[in-house]
N, C-alpha and C positions, 0 to 999 in steps of 0.2 A: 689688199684693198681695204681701207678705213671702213667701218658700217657705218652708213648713214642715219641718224636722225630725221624721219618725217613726221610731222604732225599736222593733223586734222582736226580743223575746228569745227564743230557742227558735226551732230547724227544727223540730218534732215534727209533728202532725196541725194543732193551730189555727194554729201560724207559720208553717210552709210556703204554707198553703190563704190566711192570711190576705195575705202577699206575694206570692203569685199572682194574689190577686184585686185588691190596691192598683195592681198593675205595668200591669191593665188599666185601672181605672178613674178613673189622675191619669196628668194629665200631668207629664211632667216639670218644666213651669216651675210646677206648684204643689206640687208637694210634693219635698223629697229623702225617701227611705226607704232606711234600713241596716237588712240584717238581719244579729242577730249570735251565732252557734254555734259549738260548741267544735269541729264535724268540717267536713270538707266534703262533709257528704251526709246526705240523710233518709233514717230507714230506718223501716219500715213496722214497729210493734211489737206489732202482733196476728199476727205471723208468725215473732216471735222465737223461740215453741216450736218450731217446725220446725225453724229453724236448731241450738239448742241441744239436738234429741233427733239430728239431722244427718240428717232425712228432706230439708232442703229447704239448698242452699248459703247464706252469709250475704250472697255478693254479690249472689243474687238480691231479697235483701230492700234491699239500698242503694238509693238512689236520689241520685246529685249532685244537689247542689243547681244547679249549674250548669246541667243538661240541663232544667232548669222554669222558674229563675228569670235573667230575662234582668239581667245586670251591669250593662248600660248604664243600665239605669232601676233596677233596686235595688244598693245596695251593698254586698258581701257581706262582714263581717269573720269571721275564724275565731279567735275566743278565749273563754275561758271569763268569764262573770259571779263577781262578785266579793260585789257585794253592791249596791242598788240605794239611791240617796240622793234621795228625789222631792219634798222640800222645797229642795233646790240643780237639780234636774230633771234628774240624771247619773247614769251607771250605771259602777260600779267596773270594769274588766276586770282579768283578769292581766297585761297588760303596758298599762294606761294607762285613760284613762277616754274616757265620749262624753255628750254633753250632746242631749237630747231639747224639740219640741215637744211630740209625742205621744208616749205610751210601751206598747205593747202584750207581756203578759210570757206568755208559753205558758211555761215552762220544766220544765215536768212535773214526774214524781214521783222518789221517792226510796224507798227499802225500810225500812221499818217495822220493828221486831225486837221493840218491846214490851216490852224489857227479860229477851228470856229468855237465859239465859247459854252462848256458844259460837257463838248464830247469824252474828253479824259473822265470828268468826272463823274458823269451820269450814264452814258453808251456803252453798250457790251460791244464785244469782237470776238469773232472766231478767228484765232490765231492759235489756240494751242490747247493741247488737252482740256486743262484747267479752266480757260476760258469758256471753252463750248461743257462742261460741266455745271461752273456753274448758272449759264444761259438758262441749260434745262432745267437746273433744279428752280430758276426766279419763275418759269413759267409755270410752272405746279404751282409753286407759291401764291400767284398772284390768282391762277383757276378756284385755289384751295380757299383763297382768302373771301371770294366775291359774296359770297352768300354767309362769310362770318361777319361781316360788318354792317352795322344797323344803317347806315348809307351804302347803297351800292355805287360802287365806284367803276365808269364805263373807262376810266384809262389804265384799268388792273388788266380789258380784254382786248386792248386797242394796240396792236403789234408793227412797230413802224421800223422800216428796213432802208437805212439810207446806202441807196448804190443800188442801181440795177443792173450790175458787171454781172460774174461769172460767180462769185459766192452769194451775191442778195438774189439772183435768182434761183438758185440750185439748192441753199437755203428756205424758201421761199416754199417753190416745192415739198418739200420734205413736209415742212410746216403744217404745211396744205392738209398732207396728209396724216399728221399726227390730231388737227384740233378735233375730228369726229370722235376720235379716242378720247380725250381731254375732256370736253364736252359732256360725253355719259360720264365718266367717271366723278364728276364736280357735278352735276347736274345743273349742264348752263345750256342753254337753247343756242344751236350755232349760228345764227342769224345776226345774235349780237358781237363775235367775236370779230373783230377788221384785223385784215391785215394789208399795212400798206407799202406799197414798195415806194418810195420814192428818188427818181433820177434827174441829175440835171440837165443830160442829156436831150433832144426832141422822143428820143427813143428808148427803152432798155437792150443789153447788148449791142453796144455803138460798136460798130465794123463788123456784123456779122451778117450775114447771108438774109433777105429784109422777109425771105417766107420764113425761113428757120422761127424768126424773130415774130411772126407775125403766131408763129403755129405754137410758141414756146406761152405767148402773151395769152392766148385762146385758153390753153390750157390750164393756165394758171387763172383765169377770169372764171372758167369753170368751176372754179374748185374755190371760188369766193376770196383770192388776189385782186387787190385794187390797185391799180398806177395812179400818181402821181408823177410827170416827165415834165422837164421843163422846169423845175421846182430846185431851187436852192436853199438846203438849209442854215439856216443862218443861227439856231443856239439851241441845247438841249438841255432839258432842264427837268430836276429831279421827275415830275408830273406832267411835261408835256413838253412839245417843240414847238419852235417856230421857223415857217419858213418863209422864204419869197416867192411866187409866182403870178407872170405878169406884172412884174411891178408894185403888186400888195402882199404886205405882211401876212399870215393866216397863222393862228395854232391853235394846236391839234394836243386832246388830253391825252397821254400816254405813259405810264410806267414801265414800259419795254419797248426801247430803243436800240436797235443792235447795227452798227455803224461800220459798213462792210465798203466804203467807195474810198480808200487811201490804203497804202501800204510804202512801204520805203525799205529800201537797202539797211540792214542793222549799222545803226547810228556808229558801230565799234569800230569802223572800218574809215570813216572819214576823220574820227576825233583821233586817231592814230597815224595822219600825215599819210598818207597814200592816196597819193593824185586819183582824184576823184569826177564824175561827170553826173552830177543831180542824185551826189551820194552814194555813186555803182562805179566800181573800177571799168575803166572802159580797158577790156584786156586783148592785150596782141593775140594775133592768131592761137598758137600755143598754150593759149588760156593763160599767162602768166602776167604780172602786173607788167604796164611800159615802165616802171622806175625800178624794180627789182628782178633779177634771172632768179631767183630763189624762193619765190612764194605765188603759187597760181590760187587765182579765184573761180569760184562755183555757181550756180545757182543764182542764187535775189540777189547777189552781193556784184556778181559780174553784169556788165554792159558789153552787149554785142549788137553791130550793126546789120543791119539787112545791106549788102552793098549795092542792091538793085535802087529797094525804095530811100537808102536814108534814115531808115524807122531802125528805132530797137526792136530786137524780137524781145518777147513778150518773157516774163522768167516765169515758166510754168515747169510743171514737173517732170514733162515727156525729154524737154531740152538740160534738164541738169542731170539726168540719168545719163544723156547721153555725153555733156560733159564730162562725167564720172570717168568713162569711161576713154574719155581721150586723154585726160590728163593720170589716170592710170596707167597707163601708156607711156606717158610722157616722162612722169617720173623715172619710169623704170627705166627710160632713153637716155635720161640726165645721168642715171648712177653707173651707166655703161657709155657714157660719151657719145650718144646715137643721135641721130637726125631725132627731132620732134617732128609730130604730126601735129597739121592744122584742124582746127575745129572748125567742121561745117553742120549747122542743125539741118537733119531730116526731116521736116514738119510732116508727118502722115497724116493729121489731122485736126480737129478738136471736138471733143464731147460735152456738152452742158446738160446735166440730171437734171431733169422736174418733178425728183420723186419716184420711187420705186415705180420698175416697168414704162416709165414716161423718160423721152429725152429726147435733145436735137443733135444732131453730127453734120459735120462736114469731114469725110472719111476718105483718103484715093481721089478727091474732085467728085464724089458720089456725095448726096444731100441725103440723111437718115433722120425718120421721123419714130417716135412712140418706142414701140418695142425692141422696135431693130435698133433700135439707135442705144436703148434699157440695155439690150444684149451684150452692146459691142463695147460700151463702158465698163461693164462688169468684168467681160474679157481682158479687156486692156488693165484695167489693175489686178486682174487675175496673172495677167503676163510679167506687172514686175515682180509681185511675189515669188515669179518664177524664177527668174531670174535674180531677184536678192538673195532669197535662200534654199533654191530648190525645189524639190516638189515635197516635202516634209512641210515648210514654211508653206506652197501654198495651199495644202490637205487643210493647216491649221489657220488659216485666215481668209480663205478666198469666199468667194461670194458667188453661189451658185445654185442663188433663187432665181433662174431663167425665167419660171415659170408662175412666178404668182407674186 
């Protein structure tokens, strides 16, 4: 039997999980597998708000890829994708290319701007280490700055959060809880600090459970979160935005703008010819593209239908883990001529953090408020780490401030 060639693109949630579970289950004289990432390390990106409000360090969210994924049996190259050629079965790198039996592409998302004007240029994102690093360092900056300039400037504390999804809230949060910190240490009086969420929605959290929403909104109002809903913005700009609501213009002073309501399929995936649905492979059961038997997709990159409602399920993290691990499977099925298994997502539930010890769940059909709900998030990324790399991996990264 020939050894096969696979290659993974993307360390994220499904290509970590999914060369973790290959390294177990080939051996090496049947398969080679490269996995190939532009860092040398996964970092957990349901934790990036933390990092970029600076409740939580960024090194705690790394994870080497080295301390999971054993070199001997996977090969690890660190360069960026270029653009993927799956009729020559090659993938472009920046410094050179790699030829594939199998090709598995997680490569996540990218930020969405929708065309409104100044977000590229003036708006932060939390999309990746880098990003939520330097979030927090502009927010020091701007605390550190307030009282060195002979005009005080109220758009250095004026913190506007476009998107009241699952990152501007949870975000938000975090925030909440960092500015009493910020605060003493700059000596600014908290009163003057805003922070505003704004959604275009009638509500923050559209589709979620309306007490959840109502108990998430309370708690963020407590803790000096302001809504704006209903509010479209329409341009950002170095020192303030502008937006629509109700049919008038308004804007607002601001030098921190962090633009969390758009994400998209990485752009690599549609400019490389592979039949696409709003940028996401919509993939056959088996996770595999409908134009290729030779290259299945992951994560932000694949579309999957709900067959009941018609709806995409959502690409969050719980369902690419679990893709991980069907198409880990599946490969191994391909290289032994075996039936593939169909992917069905498990939805157990969803968790939105408000900030250490604060959160809402919808867990089993059970509604979870504050703590329990703090607890059971903590848990659940306690549980992948378990499962990525053991209980070694999660002794060194889990989170198990239950209590305060």
């Amino acid at each position: 039997m020939n050894k096969k060639h696979i290659v993974i693109l993307g360390a994220g949630y499904g290509g970590m999980m999914t060369a973790a579970k290959l390294q177990k289950n080939l051996h090496p004289n049947e398969a080679e597998i490269t996995l190939i990432n532009k860092n040398d390390y996964h970092y957990q990106t349901t934790w990036l708000h933390e990092n970029a409000a600076g409740t939580l360090h960024h090194d705690r969210t790394k994870i080497k890829i080295k301390d999971v994924i054993d070199s001997n049996k996977v090969k690890i190259v660190l360069d960026e994708v270029k653009c993927i050629k799956p009729e020559e079965k090659a993938v472009k790198l920046q410094n050179g290319a790699i030829h594939y039996d199998t090709l598995i592409i997680g490569l996540g998302f990218e930020t969405a701007t929708f065309g409104i004007p100044g977000i590229k240029e003036h708006a932060f994102t939390i999309g990746n280490i880098n990003n939520a690093r330097l979030l927090r360092e502009h927010l020091d900056f701007n605390f550190a700055s307030y009282h060195n300039e002979l005009e005080k400037k109220n758009a250095r504390l004026n913190i506007v959060i476009g998107g009241g999804g699952f990152t501007g809230i949870e975000f938000a949060g975090e925030l909440a809880n960092r500015i009493p910190q910020l605060c003493e240490e700059y000596d600014i009086e908290k009163a003057q600090v805003r922070i505003i969420i704004m959604e275009g929605a009638a509500t923050v959290l559209p589709g979620f459970d309306e007490q959840l929403v109502e108990y998430a909104m309370n708690s963020l109002e407590s803790r000096g979160v302001e809504f704006i809903n209903g509010a479209l913005l329409r341009e950002c700009k170095k020192d303030s935005i502008v937006y629509e609501k109700d049919g008038k213009l308004c804007e607002l002073p601001t030098m921190t703008t962090i633009w969390a309501a758009g994400v998209r399929a990485n752009s690599i995936v549609e400019k490389s010819g592979f039949e696409t649905n709003g940028g996401k492979v919509e993939v056959r059961c088996d996770m595999r593209t409908p134009d290729f038997e030779d290259v299945f997709v992951i994560g932000d990159c694949a579309l999957i239908k709900n067959q009941e409602t018609g709806r995409a399920y959502p690409p969050t993290a719980q369902i690419a883990i679990q893709q991980a691990e069907t198409v880990a499977n599946n490969v191994k099925a391909s290289i032994h001529q075996e039936e593939m298994d169909s992917f069905t997502p498990n939805l157990q539930g969803t968790i939105t953090s408000l900030g250490n010890n604060d959160a809402i769940a919808e867990v089993f059909g059970r509604k979870l408020f504050g703590w329990k709900a703090s607890c059971m998030k903590k848990m659940s990324d306690n549980r992948y780490l378990l499962k990525l790399g053991g209980l070694s991996l999660l002794m060194k990264k889990g989170k198990f401030n239950f209590f305060y």
